[in-house]
N, C-alpha and C positions, 0 to 999 in steps of 0.2 A: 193828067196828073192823078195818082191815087190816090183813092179817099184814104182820107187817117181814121183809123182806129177810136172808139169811144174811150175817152181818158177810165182808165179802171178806177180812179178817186182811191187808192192805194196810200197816198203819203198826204195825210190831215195834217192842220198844224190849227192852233186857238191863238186867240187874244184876250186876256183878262186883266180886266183893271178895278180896280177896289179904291175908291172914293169914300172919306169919312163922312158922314151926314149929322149924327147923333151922339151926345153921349147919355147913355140910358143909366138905371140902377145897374141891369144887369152884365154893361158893359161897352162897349164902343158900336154903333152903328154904322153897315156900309151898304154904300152903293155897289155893286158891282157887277161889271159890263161884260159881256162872255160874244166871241164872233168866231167863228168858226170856218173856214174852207178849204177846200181842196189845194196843198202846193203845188201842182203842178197845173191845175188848167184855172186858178184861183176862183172855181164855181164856188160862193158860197151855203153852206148848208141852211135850210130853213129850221124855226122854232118853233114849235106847234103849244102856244102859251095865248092866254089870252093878249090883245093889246091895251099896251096902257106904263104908265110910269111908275119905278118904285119909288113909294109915297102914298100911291091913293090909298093903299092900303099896308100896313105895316107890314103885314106877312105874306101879301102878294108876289109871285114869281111871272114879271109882264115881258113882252116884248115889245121890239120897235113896230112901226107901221108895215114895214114890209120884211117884217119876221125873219132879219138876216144878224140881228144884237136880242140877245135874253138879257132881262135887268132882274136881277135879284136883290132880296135885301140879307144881309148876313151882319150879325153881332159877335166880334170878338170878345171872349167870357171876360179876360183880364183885361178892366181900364188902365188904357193908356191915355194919356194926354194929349189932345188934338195937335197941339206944337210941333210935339217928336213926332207925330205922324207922317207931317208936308198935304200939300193938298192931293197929292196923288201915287198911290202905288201902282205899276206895271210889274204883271208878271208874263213871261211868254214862253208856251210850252213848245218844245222845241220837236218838228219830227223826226221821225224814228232813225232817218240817216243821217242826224246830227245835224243837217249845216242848219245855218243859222236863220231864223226867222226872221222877218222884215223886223225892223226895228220901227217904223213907221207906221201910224194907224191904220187896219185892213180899208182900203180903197170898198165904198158902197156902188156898187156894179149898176148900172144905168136902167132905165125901166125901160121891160122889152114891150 
């Protein structure tokens, strides 16, 4: 059998999700989760951020333990009301050949 070819990691696709946490003077505060990997061989990309959760520090940008989710915090300027928010926004960047990105949480890849 022939070897395959090293996946060229050619067609990325992300996952972001944006969680309310706060609401501040200067405007709504968010959680928001960033994952990132390869569509076709679903390696995920690493985060080169310290670890840790957003929270310990306000303006801190952490990641998970095994540096495959970046946690950011982000404040949208104009308050909205945590209600019309819902407890969770999904956005999902689609790649470059269109089809459609999993609609389901990126699967965290097993420890090698």
């Amino acid at each position: 059998m022939a070897e395959q070819p090293p996946c060229p990691h050619s067609n990325i696709e992300a996952q972001v999700q944006a969680r309310p946490t706060a609401m501040l003077p200067q405007g709504q505060r968010y959680q928001v989760l960033v994952r990132v990997r390869c569509a076709a061989c679903t390696v995920p990309l690493t985060f080169e951020l310290p670890p840790g959760f957003v929270g310990d520090t306000m303006h801190a940008a952490t990641m998970s333990s095994d540096a495959f989710e970046a946690r950011l915090g982000a404040t949208l300027k104009t308050p909205v009301p945590m209600s019309d928010v819902g407890p969770w926004l999904a956005v999902t960047v689609l790649p470059e050949d269109t089809t459609p990105a999993p609609t389901s949480p990126l699967p965290v890849p097993a420890p090698v």
